[in-house]
LUMPATOR-317254 format. One line per 3 residues: number of its first residue (from 0); their letters; for each residue z, y, x of C-alpha. Coordinates in nm, 4 decimals. Example, Ala and Ser with C-alpha at 12.3 -4.5 7.8 and 13.67 -1.06 7.14 Angstrom:
0 = as = 0.7800,-0.4500,1.2300 ~ 0.7140,-0.1060,1.3670
This chain:
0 = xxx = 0.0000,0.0000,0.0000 ~ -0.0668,0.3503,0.1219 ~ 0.2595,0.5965,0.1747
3 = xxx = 0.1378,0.8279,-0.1865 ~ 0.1465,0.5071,-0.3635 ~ 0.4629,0.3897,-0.2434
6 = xxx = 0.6729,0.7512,-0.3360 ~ 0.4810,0.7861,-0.6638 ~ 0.6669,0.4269,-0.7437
9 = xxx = 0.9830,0.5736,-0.6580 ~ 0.9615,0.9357,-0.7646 ~ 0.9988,1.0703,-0.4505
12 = xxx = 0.8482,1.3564,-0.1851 ~ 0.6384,1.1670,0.1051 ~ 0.5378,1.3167,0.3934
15 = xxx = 0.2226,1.2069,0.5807 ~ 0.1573,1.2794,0.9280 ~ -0.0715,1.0009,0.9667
18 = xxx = -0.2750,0.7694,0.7553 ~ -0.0775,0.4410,0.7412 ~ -0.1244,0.1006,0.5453
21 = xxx = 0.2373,-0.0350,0.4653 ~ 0.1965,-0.4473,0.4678 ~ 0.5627,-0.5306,0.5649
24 = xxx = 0.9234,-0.3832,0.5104 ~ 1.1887,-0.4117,0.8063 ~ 1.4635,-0.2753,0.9375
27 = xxx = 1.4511,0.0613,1.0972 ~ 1.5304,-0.0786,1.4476 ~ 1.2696,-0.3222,1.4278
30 = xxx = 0.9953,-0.1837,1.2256 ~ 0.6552,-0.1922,1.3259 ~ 0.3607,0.0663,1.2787
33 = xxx = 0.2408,-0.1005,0.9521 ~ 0.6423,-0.1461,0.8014 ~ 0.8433,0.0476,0.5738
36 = xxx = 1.1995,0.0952,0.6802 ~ 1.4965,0.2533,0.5100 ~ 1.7536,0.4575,0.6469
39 = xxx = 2.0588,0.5350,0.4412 ~ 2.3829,0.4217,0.6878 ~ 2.3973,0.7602,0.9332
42 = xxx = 2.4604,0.5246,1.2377 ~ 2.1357,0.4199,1.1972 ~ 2.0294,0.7540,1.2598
45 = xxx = 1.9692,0.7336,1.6293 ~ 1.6836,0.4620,1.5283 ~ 1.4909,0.7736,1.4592
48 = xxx = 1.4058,0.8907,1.8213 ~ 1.2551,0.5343,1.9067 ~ 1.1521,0.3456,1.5878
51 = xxx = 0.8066,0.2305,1.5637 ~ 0.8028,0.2124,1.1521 ~ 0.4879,0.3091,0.9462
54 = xxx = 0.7101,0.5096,0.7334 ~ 1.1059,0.5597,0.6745 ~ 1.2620,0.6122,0.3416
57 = xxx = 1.5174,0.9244,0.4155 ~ 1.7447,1.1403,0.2758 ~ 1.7289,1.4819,0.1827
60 = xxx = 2.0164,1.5670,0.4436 ~ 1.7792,1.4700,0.7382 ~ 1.5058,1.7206,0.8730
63 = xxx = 1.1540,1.5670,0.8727 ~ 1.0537,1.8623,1.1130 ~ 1.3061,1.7252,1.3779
66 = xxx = 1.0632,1.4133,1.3998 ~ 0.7390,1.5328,1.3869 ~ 0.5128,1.1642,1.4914
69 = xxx = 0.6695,0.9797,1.1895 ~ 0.5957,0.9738,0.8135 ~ 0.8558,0.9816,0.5382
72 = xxx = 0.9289,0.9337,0.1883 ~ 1.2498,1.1731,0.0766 ~ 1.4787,1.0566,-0.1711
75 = xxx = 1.8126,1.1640,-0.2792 ~ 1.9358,0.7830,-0.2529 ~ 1.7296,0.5893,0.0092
78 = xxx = 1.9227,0.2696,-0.0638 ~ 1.8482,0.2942,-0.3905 ~ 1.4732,0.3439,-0.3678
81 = xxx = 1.4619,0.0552,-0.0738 ~ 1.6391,-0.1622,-0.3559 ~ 1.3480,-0.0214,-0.5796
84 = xxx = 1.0748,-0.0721,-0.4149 ~ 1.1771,-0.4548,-0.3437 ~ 1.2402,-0.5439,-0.6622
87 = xxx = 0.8925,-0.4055,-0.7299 ~ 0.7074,-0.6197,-0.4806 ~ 0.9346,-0.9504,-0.4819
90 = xxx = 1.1189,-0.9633,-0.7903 ~ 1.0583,-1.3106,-0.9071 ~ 0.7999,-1.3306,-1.1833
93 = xxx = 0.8550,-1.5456,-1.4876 ~ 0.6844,-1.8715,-1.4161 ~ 0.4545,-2.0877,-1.6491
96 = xxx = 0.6489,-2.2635,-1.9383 ~ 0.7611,-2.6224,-1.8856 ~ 0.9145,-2.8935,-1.9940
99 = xxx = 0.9209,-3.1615,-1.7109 ~ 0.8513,-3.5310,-1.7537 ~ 1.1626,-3.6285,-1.5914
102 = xxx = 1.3891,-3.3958,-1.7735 ~ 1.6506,-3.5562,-2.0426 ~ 1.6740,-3.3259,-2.3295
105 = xxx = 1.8382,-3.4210,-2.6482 ~ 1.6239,-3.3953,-2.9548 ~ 1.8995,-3.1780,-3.0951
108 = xxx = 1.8339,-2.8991,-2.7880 ~ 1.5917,-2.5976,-2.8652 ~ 1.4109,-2.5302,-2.6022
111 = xxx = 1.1866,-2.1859,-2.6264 ~ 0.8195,-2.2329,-2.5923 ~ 0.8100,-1.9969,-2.3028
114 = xxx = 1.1050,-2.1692,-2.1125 ~ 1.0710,-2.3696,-1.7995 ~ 1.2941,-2.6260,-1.7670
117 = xxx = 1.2274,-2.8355,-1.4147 ~ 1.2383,-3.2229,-1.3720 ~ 1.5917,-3.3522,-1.3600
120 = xxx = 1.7729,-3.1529,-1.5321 ~ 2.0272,-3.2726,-1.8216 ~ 2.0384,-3.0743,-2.1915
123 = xxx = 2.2992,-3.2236,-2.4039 ~ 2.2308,-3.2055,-2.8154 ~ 2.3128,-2.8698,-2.9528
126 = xxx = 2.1824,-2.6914,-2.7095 ~ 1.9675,-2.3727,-2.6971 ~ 1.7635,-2.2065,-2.4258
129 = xxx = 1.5841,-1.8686,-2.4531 ~ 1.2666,-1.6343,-2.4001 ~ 1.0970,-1.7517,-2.0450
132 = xxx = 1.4179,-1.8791,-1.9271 ~ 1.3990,-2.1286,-1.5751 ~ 1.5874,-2.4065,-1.5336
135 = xxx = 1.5545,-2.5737,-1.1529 ~ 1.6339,-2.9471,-1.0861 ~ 1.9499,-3.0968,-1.1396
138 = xxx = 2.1136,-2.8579,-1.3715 ~ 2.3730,-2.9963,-1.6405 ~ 2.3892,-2.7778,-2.0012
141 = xxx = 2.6317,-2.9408,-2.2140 ~ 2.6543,-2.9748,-2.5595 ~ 2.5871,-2.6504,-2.7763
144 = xxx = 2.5722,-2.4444,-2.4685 ~ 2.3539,-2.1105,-2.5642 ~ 2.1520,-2.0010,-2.2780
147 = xxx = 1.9780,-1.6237,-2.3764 ~ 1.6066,-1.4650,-2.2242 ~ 1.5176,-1.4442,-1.8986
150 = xxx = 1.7780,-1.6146,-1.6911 ~ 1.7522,-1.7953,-1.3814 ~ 1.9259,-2.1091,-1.3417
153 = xxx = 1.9224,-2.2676,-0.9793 ~ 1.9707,-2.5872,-0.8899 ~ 2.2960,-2.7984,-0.8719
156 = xxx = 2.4619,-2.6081,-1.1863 ~ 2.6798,-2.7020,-1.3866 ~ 2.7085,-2.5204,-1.7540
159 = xxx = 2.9734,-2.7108,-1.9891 ~ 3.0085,-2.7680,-2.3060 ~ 3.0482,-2.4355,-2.5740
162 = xxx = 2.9746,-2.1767,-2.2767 ~ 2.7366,-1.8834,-2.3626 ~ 2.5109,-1.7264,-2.1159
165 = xxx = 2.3506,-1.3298,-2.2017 ~ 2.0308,-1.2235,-2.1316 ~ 1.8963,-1.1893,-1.7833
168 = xxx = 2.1539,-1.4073,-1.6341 ~ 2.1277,-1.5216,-1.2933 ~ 2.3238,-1.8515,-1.1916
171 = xxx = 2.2932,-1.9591,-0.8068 ~ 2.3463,-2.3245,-0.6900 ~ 2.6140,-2.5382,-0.7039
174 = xxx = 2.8316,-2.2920,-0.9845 ~ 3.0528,-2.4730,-1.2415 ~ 3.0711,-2.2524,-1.5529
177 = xxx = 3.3220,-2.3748,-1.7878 ~ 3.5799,-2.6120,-1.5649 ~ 3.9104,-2.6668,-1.7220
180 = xxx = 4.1224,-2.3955,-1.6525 ~ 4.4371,-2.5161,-1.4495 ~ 4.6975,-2.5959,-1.7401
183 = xxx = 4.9513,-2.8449,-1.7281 ~ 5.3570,-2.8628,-1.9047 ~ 5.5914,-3.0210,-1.7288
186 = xxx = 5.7653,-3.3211,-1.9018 ~ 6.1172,-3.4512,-1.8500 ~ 6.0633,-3.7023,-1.5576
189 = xxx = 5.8888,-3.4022,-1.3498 ~ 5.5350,-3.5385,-1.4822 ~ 5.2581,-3.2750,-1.5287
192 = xxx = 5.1211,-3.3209,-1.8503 ~ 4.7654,-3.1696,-1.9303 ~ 4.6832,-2.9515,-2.1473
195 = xxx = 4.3158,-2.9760,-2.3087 ~ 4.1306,-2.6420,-2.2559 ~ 3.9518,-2.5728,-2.5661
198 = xxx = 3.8365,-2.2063,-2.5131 ~ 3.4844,-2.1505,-2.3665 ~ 3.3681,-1.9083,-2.1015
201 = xxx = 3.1579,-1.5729,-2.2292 ~ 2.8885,-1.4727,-1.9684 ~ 2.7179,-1.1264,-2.0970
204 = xxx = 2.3574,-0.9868,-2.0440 ~ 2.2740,-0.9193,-1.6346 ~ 2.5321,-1.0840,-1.4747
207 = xxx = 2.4746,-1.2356,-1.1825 ~ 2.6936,-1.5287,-1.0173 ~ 2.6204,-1.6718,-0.6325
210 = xxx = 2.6997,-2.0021,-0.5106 ~ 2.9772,-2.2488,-0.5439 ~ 3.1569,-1.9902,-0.7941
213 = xxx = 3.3774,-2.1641,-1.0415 ~ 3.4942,-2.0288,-1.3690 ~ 3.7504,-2.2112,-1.5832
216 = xxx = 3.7246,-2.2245,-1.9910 ~ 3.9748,-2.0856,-2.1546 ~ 4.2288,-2.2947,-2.3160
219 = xxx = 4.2114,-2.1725,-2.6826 ~ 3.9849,-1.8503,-2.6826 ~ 3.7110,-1.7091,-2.4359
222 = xxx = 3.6900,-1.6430,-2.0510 ~ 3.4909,-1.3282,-2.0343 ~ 3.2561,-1.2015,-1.7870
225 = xxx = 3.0961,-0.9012,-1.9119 ~ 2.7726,-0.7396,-1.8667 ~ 2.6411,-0.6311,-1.5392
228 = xxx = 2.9465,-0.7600,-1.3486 ~ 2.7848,-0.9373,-1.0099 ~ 2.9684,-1.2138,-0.8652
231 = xxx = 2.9534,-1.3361,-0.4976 ~ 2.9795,-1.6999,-0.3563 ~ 3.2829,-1.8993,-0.3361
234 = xxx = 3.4654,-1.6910,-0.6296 ~ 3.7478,-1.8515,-0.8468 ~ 3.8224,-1.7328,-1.1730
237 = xxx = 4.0959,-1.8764,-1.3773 ~ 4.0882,-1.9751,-1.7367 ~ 4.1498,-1.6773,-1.9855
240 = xxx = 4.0157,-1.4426,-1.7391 ~ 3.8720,-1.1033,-1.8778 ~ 3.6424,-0.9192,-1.6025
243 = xxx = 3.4823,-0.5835,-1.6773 ~ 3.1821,-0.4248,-1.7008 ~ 2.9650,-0.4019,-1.3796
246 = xxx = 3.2783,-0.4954,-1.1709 ~ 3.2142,-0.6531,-0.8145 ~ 3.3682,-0.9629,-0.6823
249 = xxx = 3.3237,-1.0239,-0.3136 ~ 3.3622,-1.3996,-0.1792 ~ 3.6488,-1.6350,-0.1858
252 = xxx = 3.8333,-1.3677,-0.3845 ~ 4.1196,-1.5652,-0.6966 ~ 4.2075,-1.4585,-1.0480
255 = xxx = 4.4427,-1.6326,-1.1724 ~ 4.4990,-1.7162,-1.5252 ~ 4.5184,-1.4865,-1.8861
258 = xxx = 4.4485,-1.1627,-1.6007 ~ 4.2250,-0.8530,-1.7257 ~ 4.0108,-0.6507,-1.5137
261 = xxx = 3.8810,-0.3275,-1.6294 ~ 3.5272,-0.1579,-1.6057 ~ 3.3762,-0.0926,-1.2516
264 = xxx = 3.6313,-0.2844,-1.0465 ~ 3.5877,-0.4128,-0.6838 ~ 3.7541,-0.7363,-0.5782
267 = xxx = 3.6731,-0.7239,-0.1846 ~ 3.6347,-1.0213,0.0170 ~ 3.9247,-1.3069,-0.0002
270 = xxx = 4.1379,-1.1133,-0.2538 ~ 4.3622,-1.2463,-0.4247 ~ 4.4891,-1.1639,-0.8304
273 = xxx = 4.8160,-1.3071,-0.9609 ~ 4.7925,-1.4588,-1.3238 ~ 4.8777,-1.2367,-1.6766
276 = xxx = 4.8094,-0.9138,-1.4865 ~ 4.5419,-0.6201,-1.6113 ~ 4.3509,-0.3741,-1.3654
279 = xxx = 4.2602,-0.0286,-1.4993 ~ 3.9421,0.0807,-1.4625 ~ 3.7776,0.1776,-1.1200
282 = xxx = 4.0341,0.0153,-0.9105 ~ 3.8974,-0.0918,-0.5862 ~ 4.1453,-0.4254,-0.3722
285 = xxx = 4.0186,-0.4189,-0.0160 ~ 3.9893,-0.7512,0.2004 ~ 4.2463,-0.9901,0.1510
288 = xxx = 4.5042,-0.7929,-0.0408 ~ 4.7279,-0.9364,-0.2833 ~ 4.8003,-0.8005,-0.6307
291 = xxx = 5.0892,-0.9140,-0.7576 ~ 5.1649,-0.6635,-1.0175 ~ 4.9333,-0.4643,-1.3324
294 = xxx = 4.7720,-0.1791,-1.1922 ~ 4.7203,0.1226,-1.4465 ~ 4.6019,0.3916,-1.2040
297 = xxx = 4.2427,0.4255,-1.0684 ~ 4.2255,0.4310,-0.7136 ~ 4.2028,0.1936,-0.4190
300 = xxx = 4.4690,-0.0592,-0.2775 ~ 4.5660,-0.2895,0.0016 ~ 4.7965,-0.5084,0.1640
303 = xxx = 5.0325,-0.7814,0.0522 ~ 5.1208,-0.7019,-0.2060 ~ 4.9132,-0.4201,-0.2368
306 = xxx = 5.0086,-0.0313,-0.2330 ~ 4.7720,0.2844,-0.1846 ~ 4.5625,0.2363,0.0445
309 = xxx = 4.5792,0.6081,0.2620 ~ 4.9569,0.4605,0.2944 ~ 4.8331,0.1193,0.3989
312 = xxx = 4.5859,0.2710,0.6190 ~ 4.9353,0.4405,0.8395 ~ 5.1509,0.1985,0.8050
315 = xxx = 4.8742,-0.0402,0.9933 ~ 4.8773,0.1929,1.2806 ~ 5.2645,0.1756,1.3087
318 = xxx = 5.2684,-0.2247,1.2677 ~ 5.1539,-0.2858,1.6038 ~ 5.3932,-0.0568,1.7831
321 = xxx = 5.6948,-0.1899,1.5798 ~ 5.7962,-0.4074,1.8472 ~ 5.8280,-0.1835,2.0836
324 = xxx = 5.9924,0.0646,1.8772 ~ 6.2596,-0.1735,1.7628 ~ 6.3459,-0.2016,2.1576
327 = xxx = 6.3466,0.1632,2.1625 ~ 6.6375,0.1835,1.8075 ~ 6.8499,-0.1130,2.0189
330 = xxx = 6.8579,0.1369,2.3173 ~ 6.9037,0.4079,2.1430 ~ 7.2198,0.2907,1.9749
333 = xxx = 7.3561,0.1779,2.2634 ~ 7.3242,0.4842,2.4022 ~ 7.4758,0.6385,2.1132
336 = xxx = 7.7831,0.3781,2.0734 ~ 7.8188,0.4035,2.4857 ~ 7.9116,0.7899,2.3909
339 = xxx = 8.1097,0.7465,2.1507 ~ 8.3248,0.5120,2.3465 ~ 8.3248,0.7989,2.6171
342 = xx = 8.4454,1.0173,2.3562 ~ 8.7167,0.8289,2.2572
């Protein structure tokens, strides 16, 4: 594509020093004279004096005129338009409907005309799968599952019975939607007695859920994930669990049971969320913090268990040097006791 073509997709100001085709996109650092390259992180700025790219997406904050070889397109969010213009190119297109020879679907299912559903997969009676919906190898729908338009289904999932899946869902391998949540009474003898989880899990329109994510039923109502919340690999989320709109859960973060997370939260990396709590909105945990309490205050958090972050952020700078300042209090009171006794 030529440069014009490129920042009349995005709705952006190009500037063309040189007539360039664009064939590939790479990063800034490694670009080459037909690539498009992004540059929204300023550390990356430096990439600028030697980069070979075709053409960098900018922002508005950096003066073309200080590089006056290289073409641009000017945005006011390059990341944004990078994320634009690859979803234009590469976005997956729906494929040709399907039904494959070696699929098992019960005669009870309803299966769209426009769906795709791949050899090996497994559709229990009851059943229902939407507009141009894909379904890869291996997948397991249980019985009166309801699967909505447009959703992507990779391989190796597992959808149980009663779960509902929105519109323009995207489910990566290996995911378990609708596990038991972990319920269990303790009897007399110090037995642990299961409880059947009846509920269902609740997935709304664009979500999106990586791999090996696991995401218990409820045990009487719904586990809710709700629309345009995106979900990384290797997330665990208990049974009763309520998560937000367009809330972000980095991997191996835990929510544990009947817990309630409001719109636009962030769950960083290995986080961890103690059961029957709720999360205002626009609360941000950073990596590995532990909540072990509600939250009702937007804002961001950390530690064990967590506290505002700006004090987090100074007491880490002290924790290393505590050592030596507790050697510093024992000679300092002994100082202090040594003239007291001189005193006396």
């Amino acid at each position: 594509m030529k440069i014009d073509q490129i920042a009349k997709i995005l709705d952006c100001k190009p500037i063309i020093r040189k007539d360039v085709e664009i064939t590939n996109i790479s990063p800034i650092e490694k670009a080459k004279e037909n690539d498009l390259a992004f540059l929204s992180n300023p550390k990356y700025e430096k990439f600028l004096d030697t980069t070979e790219a075709g053409c960098i997406i900018i922002s508005d904050k950096i003066d073309p005129n200080n590089y006056p070889n290289l073409n641009f397109i000017v945005c006011d969010n390059p990341y944004l338009a990078f994320a634009k213009i690859l979803r234009f190119l590469f976005l997956p297109k729906p494929k040709e409907p399907l039904i494959g020879k070696n699929a098992m679907i019960s005669k009870d299912a309803k299966i769209d005309k426009t769906a795709r559903i791949e050899d090996f997969v497994y559709i229990e009676k009851g059943a229902t799968i939407g507009k141009q919906t894909h379904v890869m190898p291996f997948v397991y729908i249980g019985e009166n599952v309801k699967i909505g338009n447009n959703c992507i289904i990779y391989p190796n999932v597992t959808i149980r019975e009663n779960c509902v899946i929105g519109n323009n869902v995207i489910i990566h391998s290996g995911s378990v939607i609708g596990s038991d949540g972990f319920g269990y009474a303790d009897t007399e003898d110090g037995k642990h007695l299961k409880i059947p989880q009846i509920g269902n899990v609740v997935i709304e329109d664009d979500v999106e859920i990586g791999a090996c994510t696991t995401i218990d039923r409820a045990a009487l109502e719904s586990t809710v994930i709700k629309k345009g919340t995106k979900i990384d690999n290797l997330v665990q989320i208990g049974h009763n669990v309520v998560v937000g709109e367009n809330s972000i859960l980095v991997s191996q973060t835990g929510i544990s049971g009947s817990t309630k997370l409001g719109k636009n939260v962030i769950l960083a990396g290995q986080s961890g969320i103690a059961g029957h709590l709720t999360l205002t909105d626009n609360v941000i945990i950073t990596a590995k913090s532990g909540v072990g309490r509600s939250i009702k205050k937007a804002g961001v958090y950390s530690g064990i268990p967590v506290y505002d972050h700006k004090d987090w952020l100074k007491n880490s700078v002290i924790m290393p040097k505590l050592h030596e300042m507790y050697k510093k209090i024992k000679e300092l009171e002994k100082r202090i006791k040594e003239l007291e006794d001189a005193n006396d």
